[in-house]
N, C-alpha and C positions, 0 to 999 in steps of 0.2 A: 776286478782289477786289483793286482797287490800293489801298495803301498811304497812308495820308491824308499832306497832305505834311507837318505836325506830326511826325509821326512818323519820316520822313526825316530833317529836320533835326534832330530828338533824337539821332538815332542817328549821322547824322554829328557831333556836336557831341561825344558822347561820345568817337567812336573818333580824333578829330584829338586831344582832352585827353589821352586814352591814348599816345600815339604820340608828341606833344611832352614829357612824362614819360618813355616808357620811351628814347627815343631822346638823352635828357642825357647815358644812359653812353657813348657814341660819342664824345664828345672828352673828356670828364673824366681822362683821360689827357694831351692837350693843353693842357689847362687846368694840369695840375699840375707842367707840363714846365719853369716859371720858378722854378716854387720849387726847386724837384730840381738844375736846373744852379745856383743860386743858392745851396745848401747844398755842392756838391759830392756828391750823393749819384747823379748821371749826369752822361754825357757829351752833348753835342749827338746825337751819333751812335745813343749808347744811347736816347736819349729819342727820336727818329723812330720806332725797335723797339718805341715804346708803341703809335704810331696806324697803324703799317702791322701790325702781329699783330690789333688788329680785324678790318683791313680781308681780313688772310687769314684769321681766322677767316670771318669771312662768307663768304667764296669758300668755305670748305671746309662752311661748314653750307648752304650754297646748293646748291651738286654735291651732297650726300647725301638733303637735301627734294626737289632735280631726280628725282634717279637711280629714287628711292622716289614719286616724287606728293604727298609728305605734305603737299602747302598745298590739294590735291583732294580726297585722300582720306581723311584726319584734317577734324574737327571742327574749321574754322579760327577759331572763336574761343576753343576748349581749348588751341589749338596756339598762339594769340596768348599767352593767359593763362601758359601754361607757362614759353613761351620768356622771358619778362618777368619770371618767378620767375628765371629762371634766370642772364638775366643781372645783376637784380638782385644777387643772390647772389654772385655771381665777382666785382662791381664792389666789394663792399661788404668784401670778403676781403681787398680791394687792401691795408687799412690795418694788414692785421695781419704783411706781408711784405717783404722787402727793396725798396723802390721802384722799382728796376730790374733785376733782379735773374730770376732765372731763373723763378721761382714768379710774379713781377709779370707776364710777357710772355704766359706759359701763361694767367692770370687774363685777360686783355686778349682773348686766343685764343679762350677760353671764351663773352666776351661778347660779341664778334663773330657768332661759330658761332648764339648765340642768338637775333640780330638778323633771322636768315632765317625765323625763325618769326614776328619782327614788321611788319618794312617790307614783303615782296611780299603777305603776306599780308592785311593792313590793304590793300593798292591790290586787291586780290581782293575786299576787304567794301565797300570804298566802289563797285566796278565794281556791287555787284550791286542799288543802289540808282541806275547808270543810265537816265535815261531821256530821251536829246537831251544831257545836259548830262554825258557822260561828260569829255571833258575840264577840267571844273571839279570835279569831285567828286574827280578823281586827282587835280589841281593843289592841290585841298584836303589831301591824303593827304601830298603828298611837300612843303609851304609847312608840313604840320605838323613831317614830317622836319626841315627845315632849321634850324626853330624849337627845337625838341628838340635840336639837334647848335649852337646859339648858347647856349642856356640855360645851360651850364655856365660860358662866360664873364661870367655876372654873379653866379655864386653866391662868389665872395672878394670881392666890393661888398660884398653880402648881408650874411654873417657878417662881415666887418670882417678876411678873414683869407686870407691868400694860400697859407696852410697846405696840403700834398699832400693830406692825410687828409681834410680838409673836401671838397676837390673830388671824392676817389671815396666818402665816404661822404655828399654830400648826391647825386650821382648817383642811386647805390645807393638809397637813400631813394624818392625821385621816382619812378624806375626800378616800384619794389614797387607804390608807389597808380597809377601809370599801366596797368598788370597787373590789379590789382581794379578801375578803370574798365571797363574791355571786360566785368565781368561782365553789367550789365545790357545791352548791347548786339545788337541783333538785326540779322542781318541782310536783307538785300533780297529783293523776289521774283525776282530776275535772276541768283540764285545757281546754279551750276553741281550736277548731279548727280553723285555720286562714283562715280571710275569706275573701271573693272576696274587693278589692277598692269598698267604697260607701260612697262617703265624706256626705250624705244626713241621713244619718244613725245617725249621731248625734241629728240632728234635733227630734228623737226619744225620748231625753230626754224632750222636751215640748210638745209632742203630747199626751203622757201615763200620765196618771193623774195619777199616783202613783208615778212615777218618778218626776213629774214637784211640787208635793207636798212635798217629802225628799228632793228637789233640792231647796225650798222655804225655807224650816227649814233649808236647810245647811245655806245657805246665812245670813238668820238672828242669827246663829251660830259664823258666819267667820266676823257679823260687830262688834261682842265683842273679839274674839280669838285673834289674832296679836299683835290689840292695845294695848292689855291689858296687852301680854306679853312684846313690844314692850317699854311701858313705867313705869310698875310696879317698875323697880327700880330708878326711878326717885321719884316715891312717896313714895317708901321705907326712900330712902336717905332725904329724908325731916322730913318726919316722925320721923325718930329714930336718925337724927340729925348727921347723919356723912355718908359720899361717899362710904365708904366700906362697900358696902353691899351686894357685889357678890354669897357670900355663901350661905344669905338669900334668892336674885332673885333664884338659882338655885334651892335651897328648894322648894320656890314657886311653880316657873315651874315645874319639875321635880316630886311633886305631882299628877300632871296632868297622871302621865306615870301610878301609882296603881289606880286613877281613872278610867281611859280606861279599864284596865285589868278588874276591878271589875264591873265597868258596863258591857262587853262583857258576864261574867258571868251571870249577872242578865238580861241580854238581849235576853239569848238563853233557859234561863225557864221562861220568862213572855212573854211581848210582846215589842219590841226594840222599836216601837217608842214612846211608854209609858214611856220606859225607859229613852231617847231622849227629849222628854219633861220635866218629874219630872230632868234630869240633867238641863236643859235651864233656870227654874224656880227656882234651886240653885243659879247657877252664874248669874242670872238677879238681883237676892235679894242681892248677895255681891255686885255687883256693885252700887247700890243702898245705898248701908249701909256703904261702907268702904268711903267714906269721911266724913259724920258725926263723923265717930268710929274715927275719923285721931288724934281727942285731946287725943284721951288714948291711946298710941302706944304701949299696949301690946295686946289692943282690937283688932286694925288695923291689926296685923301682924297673928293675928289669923283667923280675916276673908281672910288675904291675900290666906292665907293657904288654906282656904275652897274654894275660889275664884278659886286659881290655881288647887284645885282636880277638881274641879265639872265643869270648865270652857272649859274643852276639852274633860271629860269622855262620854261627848256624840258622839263624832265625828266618832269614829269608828261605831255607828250606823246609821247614813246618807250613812254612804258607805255599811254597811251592807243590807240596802234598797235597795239598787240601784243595789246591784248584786246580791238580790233576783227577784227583779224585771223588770231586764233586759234582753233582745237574750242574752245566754251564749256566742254565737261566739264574741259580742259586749260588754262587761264587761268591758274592760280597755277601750275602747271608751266610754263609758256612767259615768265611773270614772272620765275622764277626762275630761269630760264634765263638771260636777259638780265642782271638782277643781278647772277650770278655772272660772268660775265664781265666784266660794267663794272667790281668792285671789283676781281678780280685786275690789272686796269691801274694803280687808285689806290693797291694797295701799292707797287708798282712806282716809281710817278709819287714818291708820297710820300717814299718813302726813295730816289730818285736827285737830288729837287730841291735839298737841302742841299748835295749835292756839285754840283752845278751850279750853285748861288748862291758856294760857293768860286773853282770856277773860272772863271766866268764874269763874277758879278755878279748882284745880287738882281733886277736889272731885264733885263741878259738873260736870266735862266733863265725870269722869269716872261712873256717873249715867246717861249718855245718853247712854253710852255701854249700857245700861238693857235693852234697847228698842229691842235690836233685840234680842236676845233669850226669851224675854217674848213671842215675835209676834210670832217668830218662833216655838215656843212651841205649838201656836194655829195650825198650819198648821200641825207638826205631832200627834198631838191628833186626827187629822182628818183624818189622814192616817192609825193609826190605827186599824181600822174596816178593812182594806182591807188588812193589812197584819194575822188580826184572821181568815179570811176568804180563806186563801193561802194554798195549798195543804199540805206544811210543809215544813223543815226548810230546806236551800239546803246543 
């Protein structure tokens, strides 16, 4: 029996509110990086150590959910609900510890690690309520990510307070009800059967040339994504000549979310990695363009805009790839495959672009960002013939 579509869209309605809640504590650490340098309580340097330790937490809970299957073979919305406690938890800790400090970074560590139980997993429950409109349903999943990873730059509007604690203990907060949201959530008939332990099975994602090509564009994807969000309001605040500029970064970001959504659309009537590229070749061009544009700062902020739509609306289709073109029983293993390596680049990206805005300038370092979704671009143009070539859409 299919599914009434009522019931679909309940259920996706629930699992993107979940996932823009649990997903606030990913920058709440960025968020909290003005007041920190502001008080003297970190260094520029210290404070990058906040949003690149999520980013390898997630690396390191990704490799361990890989290694093990657990987004296959655990109950993926116990594994959602957990991970959500969890990093609820470590977000909410933040406030009771030195800001920067060595117990702060571990904490940051922690809630990353738990992130791998929510983001591949959540594109695992949206995939299994597929049917034709896989790429909207992912694009829905990861427009909720974005949304979730914006949210914490309006929460010192909110309260009236630009205070460190406010940002990880309203996180934190969010975090917990976005965790008891997925309780009532059920998911698809297109859900995978849990399958035997076979840590080798990931290894799957570089053997299939169709996988190890979406998994090439992700990566040259994930070396402009973070950073970009990671330090756009730093070049805002430059730009437009005053610190307050949270409303903006949010705008920014938060573009990203109708991005997603509209490229899913256009992904599931042409062909996604067409789509995937023409998005790469957008944000490779703004990266490229918005330091030049930085003397006209109504130019800037309008490429900012363009920047933050087009900079992540491809993303939902690297994962739409890869769960067309993956063993269904292996979907959140081959998910998380991908993940894990996209974010091990955006620690990387994260904590080298500071020093590249030193020596370089804020606008050329944010023109080496273009390097990788141009490249990346090349790898799914090339993928493309093999996804025209595919029985159809799952």
């Amino acid at each position: 029996m299919i599914p009434a579509a009522g019931s679909k869209r309940r259920n996706m309605a629930l699992l993107a509110a979940a996932i823009v809640l649990v997903l606030s504590v990913w920058f709440a650490g960025t968020v909290a990086v003005p007041s920190l340098i502001a008080q003297g309580l970190a260094t520029p340097g210290r404070a990058a150590l906040l949003t690149a330790c999520v980013q390898l937490g997630f690396v390191a809970g990704t490799l361990v959910s890989a290694a093990l299957s657990l987004a296959d073979r655990l109950d993926a919305r116990r594994l959602f609900l957990g991970c959500a406690v969890l990093a609820a938890g470590a977000t909410l800790a933040q406030v009771l510890v030195a800001p920067a400090g060595g117990a702060a970074l571990a904490l940051r560590f922690v809630a990353g690690a738990a992130m791998a139980g929510v983001y591949p997993v959540g594109m695992k429950l949206a995939a299994s309520w597929a049917k034709g409109d896989l790429g909207l349903l992912i694009g829905i999943v990861v427009g909720a990510v974005t949304l979730g990873s914006a949210l914490p730059h309006l929460l010192p509007g909110l309260t009236g307070s630009v205070n460190w604690r406010v940002a990880y203990a309203g996180a934190g907060v969010l975090a917990l009800l976005g965790g008891l949201l997925v309780l009532p959530f059920r998911a698809g008939p297109l859900l995978g059967a849990r399958p035997p332990f076979r840590p080798a099975q990931m290894l799957e994602a570089f053997r299939n040339r169709g996988l190890r090509l979406a998994n090439i564009g992700y990566v040259g994807h994930m070396w402009e994504l973070y950073a970009m969000w990671a330090w756009i309001g730093v070049f805002l605040a430059s730009v437009l000549g005053s610190p307050d500029v949270g409303a903006w970064v949010f705008g920014v970001v938060a573009a990203g979310a109708a991005g997603c959504v509209l490229a899913g659309l256009w992904a599931d009537r042409w062909n996604r990695a067409r789509v995937a590229a023409v998005c790469m070749v957008v944000s490779g061009g703004c990266a490229l363009l918005i330091g030049p544009a930085s003397a006209w700062p109504a130019l800037a902020l309008g490429i900012a805009f363009v920047w933050g739509f087009s900079v992540v609306a491809d993303s939902a289709q690297f994962s739409a790839c890869v769960v067309s073109l993956s063993p269904p029983d292996y979907v959140g293993t081959m998910l998380t495959v991908q993940t894990s390596m996209g974010f091990l680049l955006t620690a990387v990206m994260i904590a080298v672009l500071p020093w590249m805005m030193g020596s370089l300038g804020i606008g050329a370092a944010f023109a080496l960002l273009g390097i990788g979704p141009l490249l990346g671009a090349i790898a799914m143009w090339r993928l493309a013939p093999m996804l025209d070539q595919a029985s159809g859409p799952r």
